[in-house]
Legacy VTK file of the C-alpha trace (Angstrom):
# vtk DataFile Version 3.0
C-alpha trace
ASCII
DATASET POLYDATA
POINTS 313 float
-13.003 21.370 -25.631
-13.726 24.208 -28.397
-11.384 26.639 -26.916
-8.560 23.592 -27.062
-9.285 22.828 -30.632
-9.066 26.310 -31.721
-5.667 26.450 -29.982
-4.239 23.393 -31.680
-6.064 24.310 -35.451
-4.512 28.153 -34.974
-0.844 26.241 -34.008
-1.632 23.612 -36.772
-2.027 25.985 -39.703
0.904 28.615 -38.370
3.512 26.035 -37.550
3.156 24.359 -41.029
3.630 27.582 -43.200
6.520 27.900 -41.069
8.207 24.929 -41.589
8.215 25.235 -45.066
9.290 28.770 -45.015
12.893 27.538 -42.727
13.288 24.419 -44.945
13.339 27.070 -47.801
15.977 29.134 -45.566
18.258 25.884 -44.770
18.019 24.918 -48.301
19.025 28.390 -49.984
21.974 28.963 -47.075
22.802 25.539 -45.658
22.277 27.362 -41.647
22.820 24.631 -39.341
20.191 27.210 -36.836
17.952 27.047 -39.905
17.752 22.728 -39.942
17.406 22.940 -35.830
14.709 25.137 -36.309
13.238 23.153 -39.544
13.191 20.373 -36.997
11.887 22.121 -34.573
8.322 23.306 -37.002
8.155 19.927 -38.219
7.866 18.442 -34.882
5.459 21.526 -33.532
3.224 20.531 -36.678
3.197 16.593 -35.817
2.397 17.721 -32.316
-0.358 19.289 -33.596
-1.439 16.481 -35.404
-1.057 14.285 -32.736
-2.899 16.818 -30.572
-6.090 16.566 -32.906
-6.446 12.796 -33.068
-6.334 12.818 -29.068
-9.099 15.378 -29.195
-11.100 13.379 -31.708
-10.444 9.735 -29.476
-11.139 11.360 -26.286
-15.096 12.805 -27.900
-16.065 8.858 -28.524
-18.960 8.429 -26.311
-18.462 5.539 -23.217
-18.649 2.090 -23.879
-18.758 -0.813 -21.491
-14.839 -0.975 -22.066
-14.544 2.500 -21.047
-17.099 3.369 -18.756
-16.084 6.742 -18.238
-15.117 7.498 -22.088
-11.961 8.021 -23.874
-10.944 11.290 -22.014
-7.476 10.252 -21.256
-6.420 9.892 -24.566
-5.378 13.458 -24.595
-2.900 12.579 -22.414
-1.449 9.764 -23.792
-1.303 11.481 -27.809
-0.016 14.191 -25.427
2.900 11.484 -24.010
3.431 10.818 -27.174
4.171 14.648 -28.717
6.666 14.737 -25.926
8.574 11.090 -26.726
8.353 10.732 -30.450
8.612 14.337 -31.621
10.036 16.676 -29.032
12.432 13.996 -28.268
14.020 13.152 -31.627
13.926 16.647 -33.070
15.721 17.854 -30.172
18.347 15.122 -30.677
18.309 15.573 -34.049
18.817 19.078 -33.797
22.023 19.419 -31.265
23.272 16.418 -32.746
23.603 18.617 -35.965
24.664 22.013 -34.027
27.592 19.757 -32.368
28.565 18.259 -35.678
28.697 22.130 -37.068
30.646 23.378 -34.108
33.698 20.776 -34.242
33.921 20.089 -37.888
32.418 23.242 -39.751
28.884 24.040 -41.284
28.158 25.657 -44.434
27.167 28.606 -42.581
24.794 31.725 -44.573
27.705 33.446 -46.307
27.773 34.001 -49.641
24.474 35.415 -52.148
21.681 34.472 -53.757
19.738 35.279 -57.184
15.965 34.833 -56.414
13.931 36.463 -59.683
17.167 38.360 -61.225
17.761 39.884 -57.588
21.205 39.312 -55.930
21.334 39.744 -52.058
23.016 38.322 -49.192
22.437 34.718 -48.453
21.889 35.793 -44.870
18.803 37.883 -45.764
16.767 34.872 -46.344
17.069 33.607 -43.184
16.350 36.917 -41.203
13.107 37.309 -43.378
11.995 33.833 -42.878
12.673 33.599 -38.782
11.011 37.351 -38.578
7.755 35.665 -40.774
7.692 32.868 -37.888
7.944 35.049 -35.236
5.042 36.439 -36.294
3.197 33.379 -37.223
4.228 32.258 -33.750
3.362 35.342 -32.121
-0.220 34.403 -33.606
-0.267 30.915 -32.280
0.874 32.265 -28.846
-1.778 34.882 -28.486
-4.768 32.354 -28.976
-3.062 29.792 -26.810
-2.199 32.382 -24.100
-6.160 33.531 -23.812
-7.512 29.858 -23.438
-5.076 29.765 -20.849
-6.075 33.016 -19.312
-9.746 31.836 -19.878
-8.936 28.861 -17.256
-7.223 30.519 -14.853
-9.675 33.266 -14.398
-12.108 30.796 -14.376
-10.801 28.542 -11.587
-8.823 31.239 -9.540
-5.259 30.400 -10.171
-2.878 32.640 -9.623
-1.226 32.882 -12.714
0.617 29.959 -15.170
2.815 28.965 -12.331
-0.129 27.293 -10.894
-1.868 26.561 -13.745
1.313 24.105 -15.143
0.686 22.435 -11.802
-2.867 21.910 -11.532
-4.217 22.216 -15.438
-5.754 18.827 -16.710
-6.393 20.593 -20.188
-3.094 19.029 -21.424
-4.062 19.981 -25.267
-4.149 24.126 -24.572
-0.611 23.145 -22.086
1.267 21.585 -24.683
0.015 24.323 -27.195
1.190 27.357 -25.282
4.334 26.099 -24.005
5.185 24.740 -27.664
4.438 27.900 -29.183
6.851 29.458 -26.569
9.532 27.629 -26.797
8.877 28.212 -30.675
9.299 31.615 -30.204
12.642 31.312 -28.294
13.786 28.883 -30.806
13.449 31.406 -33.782
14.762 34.303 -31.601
17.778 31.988 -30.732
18.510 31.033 -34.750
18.264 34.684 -35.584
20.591 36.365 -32.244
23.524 33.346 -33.895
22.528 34.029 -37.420
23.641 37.622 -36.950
26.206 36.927 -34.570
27.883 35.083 -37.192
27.710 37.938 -39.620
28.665 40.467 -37.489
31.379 38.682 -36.043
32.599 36.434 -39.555
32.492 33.367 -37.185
29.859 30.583 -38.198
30.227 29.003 -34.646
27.824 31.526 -33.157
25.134 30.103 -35.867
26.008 26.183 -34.934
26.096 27.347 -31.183
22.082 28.724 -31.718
21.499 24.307 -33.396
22.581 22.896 -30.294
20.572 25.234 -27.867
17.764 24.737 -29.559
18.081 21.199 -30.017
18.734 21.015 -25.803
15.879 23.173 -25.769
13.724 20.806 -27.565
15.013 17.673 -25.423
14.352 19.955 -21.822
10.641 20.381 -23.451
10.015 16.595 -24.031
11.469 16.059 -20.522
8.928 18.745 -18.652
5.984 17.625 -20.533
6.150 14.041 -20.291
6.820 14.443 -16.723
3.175 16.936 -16.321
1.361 13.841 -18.574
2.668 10.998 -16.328
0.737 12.512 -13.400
-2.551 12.914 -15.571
-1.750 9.138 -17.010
-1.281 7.288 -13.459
-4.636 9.222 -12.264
-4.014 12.473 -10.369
-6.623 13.878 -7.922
-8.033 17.405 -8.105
-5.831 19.904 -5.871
-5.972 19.314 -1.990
-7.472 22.720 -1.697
-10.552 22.144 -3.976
-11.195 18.830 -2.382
-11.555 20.273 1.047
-14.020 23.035 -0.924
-15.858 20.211 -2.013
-15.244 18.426 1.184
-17.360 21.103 3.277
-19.713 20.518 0.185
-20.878 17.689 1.241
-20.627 17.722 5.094
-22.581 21.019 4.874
-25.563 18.802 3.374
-28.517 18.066 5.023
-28.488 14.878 7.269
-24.934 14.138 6.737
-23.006 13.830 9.979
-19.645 12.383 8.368
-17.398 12.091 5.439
-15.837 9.101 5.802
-13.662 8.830 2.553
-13.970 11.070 -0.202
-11.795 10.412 -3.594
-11.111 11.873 -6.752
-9.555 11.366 -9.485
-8.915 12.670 -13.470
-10.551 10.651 -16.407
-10.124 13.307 -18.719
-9.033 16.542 -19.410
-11.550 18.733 -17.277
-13.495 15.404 -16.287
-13.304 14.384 -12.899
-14.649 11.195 -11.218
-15.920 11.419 -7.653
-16.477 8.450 -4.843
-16.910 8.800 -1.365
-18.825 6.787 1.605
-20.795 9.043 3.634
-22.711 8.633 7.071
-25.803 10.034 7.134
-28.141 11.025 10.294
-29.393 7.524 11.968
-32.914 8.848 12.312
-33.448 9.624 8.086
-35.897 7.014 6.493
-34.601 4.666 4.163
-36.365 6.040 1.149
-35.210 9.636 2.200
-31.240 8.413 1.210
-31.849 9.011 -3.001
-32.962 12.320 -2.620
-30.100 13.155 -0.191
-27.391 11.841 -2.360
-29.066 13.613 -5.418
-28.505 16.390 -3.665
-24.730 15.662 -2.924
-24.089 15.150 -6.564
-26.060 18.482 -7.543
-23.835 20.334 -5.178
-20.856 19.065 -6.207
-21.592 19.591 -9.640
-22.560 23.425 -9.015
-19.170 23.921 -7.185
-16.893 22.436 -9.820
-17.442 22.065 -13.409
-14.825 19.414 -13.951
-17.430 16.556 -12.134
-18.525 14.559 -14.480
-18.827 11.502 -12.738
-20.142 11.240 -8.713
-20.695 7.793 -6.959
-21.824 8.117 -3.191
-21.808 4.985 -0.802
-23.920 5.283 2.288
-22.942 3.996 5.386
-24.895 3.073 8.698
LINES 1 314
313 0 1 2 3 4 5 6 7 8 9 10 11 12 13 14 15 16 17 18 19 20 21 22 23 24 25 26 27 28 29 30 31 32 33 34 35 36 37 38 39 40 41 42 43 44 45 46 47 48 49 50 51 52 53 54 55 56 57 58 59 60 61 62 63 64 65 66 67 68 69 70 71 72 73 74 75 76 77 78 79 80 81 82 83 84 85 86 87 88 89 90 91 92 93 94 95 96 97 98 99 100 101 102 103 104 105 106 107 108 109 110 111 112 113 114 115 116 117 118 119 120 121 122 123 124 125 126 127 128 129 130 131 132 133 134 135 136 137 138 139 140 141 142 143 144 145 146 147 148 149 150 151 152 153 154 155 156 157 158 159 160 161 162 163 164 165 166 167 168 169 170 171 172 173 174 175 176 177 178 179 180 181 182 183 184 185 186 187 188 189 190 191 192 193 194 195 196 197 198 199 200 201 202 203 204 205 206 207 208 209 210 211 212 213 214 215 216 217 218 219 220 221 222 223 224 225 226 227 228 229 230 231 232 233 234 235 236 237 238 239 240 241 242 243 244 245 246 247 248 249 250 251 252 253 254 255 256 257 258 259 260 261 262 263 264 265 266 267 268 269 270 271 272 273 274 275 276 277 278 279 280 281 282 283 284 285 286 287 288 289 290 291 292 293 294 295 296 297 298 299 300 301 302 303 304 305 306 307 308 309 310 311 312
């Protein structure tokens, strides 16, 4: 949970500084790649946001409500990021780049006097998307070793499996948003110059609308990785057949007759199973043997939190 928090605080304090720094560009140039990408820091700071009141939900301690704690709020403040933010400042963002591209934008021609200095309007914009791509760059590099962190840990082989199988929906959204943040900038600043090379503002409204689609495919992608978190996913058929041979491989067990699992958090797995144990073991022999199930388990995978064993006859 530390290593998620320092993601989100690192995204938190470099997305904001860069929102203000291409609301500053938009405003001095009137770059319709400049508002899209405004837009796009605003929402990456509410995500943020969003992303720390999940974190601080999801630490309340159980109640008889909630018997296995608040865990799955990160996915729902997650659900949310993707719905409410991602969403509407992708809409609002190729809504504007379409508007530029049929009926004209103001485009970054022209100067400007900042402190008795005169200088291409253009220049403002280049400084300010090379200052978040290096803010971003920041954000990126602590997401991307929390996410290394996991999949080292767990043996994935590489982010391809760790998008499918990651519960930690927190460090998820944080990486991916600070990637797509990064080809969001890059985007603005490839039509920015486009459009100066080429004396053709299109190229700039062109870079609005694919980052606005962008924004929109984002929303799409992660609200689709939450829902399977929300409706209750189960841990990967290959790590329950690990912990399968866990339990069979325990002393007086003969059979496995149903083993289940399930996500109630991010990292926080819930375990039930009914298991048939040896017809000759004493009655007051069955605690210690399911202790010893549940300290197996628990040995194997980090994520149990939560084990319930039924024995049967």
């Amino acid at each position: 949970m530390a290593g998620s928090k320092g993601v989100v605080l690192a995204a938190l304090f470099a997305n904001g500084a860069i929102a203000i720094m291409k609301f500053g560009g938009f405003l001095l140039t009137g770059s319709p790649s400049m508002l899209s990408e405004t837009y796009h820091s605003i929402s990456d700071t509410g995500n943020q946001i969003f992303l720390l009141v999940g974190i601080r939900f999801s630490e309340k301690e159980s109640s008889r409500e909630h018997p296995f704690g608040y865990g799955k709020a990160q996915f729902f403040y997650s659900f949310l990021v993707a719905v409410l933010l991602f969403g509407i400042a992708g809409w609002e963002s190729a809504k504007h780049g379409y508007n530029a591209i049929v009926h004209g934008g103001h485009g970054a021609a022209g100067t400007i006097t900042l402190a008795g200095a005169t200088f291409p309007s253009w220049y403002v914009n280049v400084v300010v998307l090379l200052g978040a791509i290096g803010f971003e760059t920041y954000a990126l590099s602590k997401a991307n070793a929390e996410m290394q962190r996991q999949i080292d840990h767990y043996g994935w082989s590489g982010i391809r499996e760790a998008f499918d199988k990651m519960s930690d929906v927190t460090t998820l959204t944080a990486f991916t948003e600070d990637t797509i943040a990064l080809l969001g900038a890059a985007l603005a600043l490839v039509g920015i110059l486009l459009s100066k090379a080429t004396g053709n503002e299109v190229y700039d409204a062109v870079a609005a609308l694919l980052i606005g689609f962008m924004l929109m495919g984002f929303a799409l992608a992660l609200a689709w990785e939450n829902k399977r978190l929300i409706l209750g996913e189960s841990l990967p058929a290959d790590v329950e057949a690990d912990l399968r041979d866990v339990v069979t491989g325990t002393p007086r067990v003969v059979h496995l007759d149903t083993f289940r699992t399930v996500y109630v958090g991010p990292q926080t797995v819930l375990v039930t199973m009914d298991v048939s144990f040896d017809p000759q073991t004493e009655a007051g022999d069955i605690d210690g043997i399911i202790s010893d199930i549940e300290d197996r388990l628990l040995k194997t995978d980090d994520r149990i939190q939560h084990v319930y064993v039924e024995p049967e006859v």
